[in-house]
C-alpha positions in Angstrom: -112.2 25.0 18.5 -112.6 26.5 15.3 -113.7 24.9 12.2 -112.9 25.8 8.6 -115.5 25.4 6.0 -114.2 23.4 3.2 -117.0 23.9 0.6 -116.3 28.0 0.6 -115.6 28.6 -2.7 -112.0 29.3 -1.3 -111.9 25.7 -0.3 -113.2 24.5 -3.3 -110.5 26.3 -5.4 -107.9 25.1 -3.3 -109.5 21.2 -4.6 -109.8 22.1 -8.5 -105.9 23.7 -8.3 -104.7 20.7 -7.1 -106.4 18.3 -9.6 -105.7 20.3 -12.2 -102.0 20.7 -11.5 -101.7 16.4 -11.0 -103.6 16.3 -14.2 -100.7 18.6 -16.0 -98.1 16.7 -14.2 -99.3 13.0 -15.6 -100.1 14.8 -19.0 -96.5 16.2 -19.4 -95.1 12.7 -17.8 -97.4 11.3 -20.9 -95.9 13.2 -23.4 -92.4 13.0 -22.3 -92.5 9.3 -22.8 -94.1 9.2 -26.1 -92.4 11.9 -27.4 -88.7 10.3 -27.6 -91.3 6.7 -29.1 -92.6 8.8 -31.9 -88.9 10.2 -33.0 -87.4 6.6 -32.6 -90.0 5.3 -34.8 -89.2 8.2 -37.6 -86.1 7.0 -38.1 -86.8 3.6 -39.3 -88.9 4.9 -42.7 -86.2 7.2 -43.3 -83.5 4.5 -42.7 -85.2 1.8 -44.9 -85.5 4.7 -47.6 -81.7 5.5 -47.9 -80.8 1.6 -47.8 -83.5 1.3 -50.7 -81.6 4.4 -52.4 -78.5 2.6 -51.7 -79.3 -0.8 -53.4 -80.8 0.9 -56.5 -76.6 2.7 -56.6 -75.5 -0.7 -56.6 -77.6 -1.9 -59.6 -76.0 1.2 -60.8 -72.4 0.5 -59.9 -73.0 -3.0 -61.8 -73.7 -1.4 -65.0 -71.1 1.3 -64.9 -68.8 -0.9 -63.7 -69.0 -3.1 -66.8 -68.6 0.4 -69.2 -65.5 1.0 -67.2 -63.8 -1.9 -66.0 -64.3 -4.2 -69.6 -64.2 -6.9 -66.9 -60.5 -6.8 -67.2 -58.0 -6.9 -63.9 -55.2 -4.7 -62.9 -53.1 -7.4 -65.3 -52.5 -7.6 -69.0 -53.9 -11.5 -68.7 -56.9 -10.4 -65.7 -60.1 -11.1 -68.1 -62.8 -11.7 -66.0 -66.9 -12.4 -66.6 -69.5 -10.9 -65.3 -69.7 -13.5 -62.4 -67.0 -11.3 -60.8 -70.2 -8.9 -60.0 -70.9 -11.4 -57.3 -70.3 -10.5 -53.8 -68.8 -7.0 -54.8 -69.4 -4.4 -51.4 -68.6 -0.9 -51.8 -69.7 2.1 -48.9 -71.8 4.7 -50.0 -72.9 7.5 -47.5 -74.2 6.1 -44.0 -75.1 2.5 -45.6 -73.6 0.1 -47.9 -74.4 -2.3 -50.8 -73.8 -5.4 -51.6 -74.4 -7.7 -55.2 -75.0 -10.9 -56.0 -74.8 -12.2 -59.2 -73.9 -15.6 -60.7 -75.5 -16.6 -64.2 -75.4 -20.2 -63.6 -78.8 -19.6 -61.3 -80.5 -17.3 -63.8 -79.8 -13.9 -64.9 -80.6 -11.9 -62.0 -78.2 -9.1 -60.0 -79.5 -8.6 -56.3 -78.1 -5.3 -54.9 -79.1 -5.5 -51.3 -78.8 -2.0 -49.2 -77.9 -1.6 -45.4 -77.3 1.2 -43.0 -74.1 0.9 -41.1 -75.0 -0.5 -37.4 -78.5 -1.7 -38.0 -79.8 -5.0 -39.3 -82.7 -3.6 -41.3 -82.3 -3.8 -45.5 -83.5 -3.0 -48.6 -83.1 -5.3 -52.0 -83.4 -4.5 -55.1 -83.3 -7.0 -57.9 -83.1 -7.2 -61.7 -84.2 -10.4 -63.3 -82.9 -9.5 -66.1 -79.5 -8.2 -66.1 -77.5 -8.7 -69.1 -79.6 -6.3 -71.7 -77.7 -3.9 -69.3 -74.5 -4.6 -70.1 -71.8 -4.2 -72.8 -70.3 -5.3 -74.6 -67.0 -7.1 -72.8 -63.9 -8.9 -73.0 -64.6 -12.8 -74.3 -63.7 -14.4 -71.0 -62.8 -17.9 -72.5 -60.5 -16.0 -75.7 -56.9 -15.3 -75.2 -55.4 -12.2 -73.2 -55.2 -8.8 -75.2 -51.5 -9.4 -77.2 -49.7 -8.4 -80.0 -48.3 -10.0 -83.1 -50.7 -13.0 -83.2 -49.9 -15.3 -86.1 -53.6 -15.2 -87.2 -53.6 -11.7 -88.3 -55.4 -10.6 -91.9 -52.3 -10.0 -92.8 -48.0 -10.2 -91.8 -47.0 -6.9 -91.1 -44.0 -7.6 -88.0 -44.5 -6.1 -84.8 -47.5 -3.7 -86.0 -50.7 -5.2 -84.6 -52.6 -6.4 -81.7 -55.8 -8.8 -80.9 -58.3 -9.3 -78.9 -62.0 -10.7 -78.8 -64.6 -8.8 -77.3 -68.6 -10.8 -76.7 -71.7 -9.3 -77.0 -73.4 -10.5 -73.7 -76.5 -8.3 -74.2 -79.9 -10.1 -75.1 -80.1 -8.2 -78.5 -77.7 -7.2 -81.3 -75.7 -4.5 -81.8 -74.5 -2.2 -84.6 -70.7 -0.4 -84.3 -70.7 2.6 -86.7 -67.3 5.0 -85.3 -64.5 4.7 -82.7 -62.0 6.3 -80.9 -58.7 5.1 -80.0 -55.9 6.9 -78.0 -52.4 5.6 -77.6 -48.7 6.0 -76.2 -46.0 6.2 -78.9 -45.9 8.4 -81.5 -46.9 5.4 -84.4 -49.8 6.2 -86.5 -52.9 3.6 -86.8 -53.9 2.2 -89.9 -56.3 -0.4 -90.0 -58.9 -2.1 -87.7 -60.2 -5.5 -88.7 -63.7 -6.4 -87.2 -64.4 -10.0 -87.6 -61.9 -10.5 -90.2 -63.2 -7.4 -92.2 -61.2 -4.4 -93.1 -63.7 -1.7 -91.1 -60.7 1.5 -91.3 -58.1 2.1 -93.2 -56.4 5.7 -92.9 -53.6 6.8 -90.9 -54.5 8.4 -87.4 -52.1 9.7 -84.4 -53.1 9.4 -81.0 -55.7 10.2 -80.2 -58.0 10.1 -82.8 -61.1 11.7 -81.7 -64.4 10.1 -83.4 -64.1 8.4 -86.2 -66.5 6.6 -88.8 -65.9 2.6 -90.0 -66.0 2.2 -93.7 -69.0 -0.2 -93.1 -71.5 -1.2 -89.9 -70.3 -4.0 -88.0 -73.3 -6.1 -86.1 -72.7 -8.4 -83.0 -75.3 -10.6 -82.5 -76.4 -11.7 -78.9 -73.8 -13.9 -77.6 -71.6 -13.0 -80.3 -68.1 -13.1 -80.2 -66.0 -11.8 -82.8 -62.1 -10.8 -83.6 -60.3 -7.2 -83.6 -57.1 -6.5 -85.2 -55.6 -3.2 -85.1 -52.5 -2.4 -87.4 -50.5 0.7 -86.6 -47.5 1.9 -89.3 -44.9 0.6 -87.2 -43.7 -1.6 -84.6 -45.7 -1.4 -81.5 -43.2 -3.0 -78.6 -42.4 0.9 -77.6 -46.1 2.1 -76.7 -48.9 1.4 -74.3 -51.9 2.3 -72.4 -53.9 1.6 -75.8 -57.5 2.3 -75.3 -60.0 1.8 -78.2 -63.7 2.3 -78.1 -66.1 1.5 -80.4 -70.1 3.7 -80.5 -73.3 2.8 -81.7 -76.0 5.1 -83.8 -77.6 5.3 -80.8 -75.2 6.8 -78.6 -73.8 3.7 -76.7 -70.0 3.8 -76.0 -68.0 0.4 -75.7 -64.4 1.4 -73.9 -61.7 -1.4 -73.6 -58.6 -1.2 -72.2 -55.7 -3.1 -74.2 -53.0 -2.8 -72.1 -54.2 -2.6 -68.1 -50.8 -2.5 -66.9 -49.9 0.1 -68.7 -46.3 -2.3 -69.6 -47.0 -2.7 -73.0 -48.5 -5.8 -74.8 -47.7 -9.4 -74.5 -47.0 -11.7 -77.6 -49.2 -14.1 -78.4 
């Protein structure tokens, strides 16, 4: 019977090839387990970034929201304070935010960030919200109307009132505005707190204009606006006014959110 030598170098070849290919098979076994692991794992950074990015958009949305809204509903009488922030939810890209806010607990907005389908958040939080906002709408003040029997002065059917708040932590100083209108009457005067601050005659709209003096709201200030235009104002609507700062800072408020025309006081 004839015997083969095993420790030939043939033989010994034969042993090393077969080691080496179990060794390549466990490694590439190895690899294709950790591999799909490690891409898993890169997507939770990158998902806990864009709900951190998220939140920080809802901080955002809070603020612009106040510019743009002047906490005022879809209704003539919707006047609304900033508590309405709380439990606002809007989507944004793959995620979502959602605030909290409610000024009875402390002056803080929470804007908390999720990805749509996973559990995993970000939160962003400002504990101090309200130097961030404008100024708004007095919440506890009657609706936007027109003809109120307090006015400076009697003119019939030419004015309207409303009270606006400065909710900010500092004061403020209102140097111009800008008011745009439907109707074809001409605006005369605007009262600030019981002063005359314009008197002129402007159509609609009025581009930038400067107040014959500076009016400041204090923090927490709420003070009157009158606005008398040269003739009765039950035909016209959608009256916007905003009022600017030195500094830049626009204040926009929306009269007449129905766009039906103003109530009577």
């Amino acid at each position: 019977m004839k015997m083969f030598n095993l420790m030939n170098s043939k033989g010994i070849s034969v042993i090393f090839l077969v080691i080496a290919m179990m060794l390549m098979v466990t490694i590439g076994y190895v690899f294709s387990y950790l591999i799909p692991t490690k891409q898993k794992s890169v997507k939770f950074p990158i998902y806990s970034t864009q709900a951190f990015y998220i939140a920080q958009s809802g901080v955002e949305f809070a603020i612009r929201y106040a510019q743009d809204q002047g906490w005022r509903g879809a209704t003539d009488s919707g006047v609304f304070d900033i508590n309405r922030l709380n439990a606002i939810s809007r989507t944004l890209g793959n995620g979502t935010f959602t605030l909290s806010y409610n000024n009875t607990s402390g002056d803080i907005l929470t804007s908390t960030g999720q990805i749509t389908g996973l559990s995993e958040n970000r939160v962003v939080r400002v504990s101090n919200f309200t130097p961030f906002l404008r100024l708004i709408f007095n919440p506890a003040s009657p609706a936007p109307c027109m003809n109120p029997s307090d006015a400076p002065h009697n003119p019939t059917n030419r004015w309207a009132r409303f009270y606006v708040k400065n909710v900010r932590s500092n004061s403020l100083t209102l140097n111009r505005f800008s008011a745009v209108w439907t109707g074809g009457n001409n605006l005369t005067e605007i009262y600030l707190d019981g002063t005359l601050r314009y008197s002129g005659s402007l159509s609609s709209p009025t581009g930038i204009r400067n107040l014959i003096s500076n009016q400041q709201i204090n923090s927490n200030q709420i003070i009157s606006v009158f606005i008398f235009w040269d003739k009765k104002i039950d035909a016209f609507s959608n009256i916007i006014i905003t009022f600017y700062t030195a500094a830049g800072d626009e204040y926009t408020f929306n009269l007449d959110a129905a766009g039906n025309g103003l109530p009577t006081c």
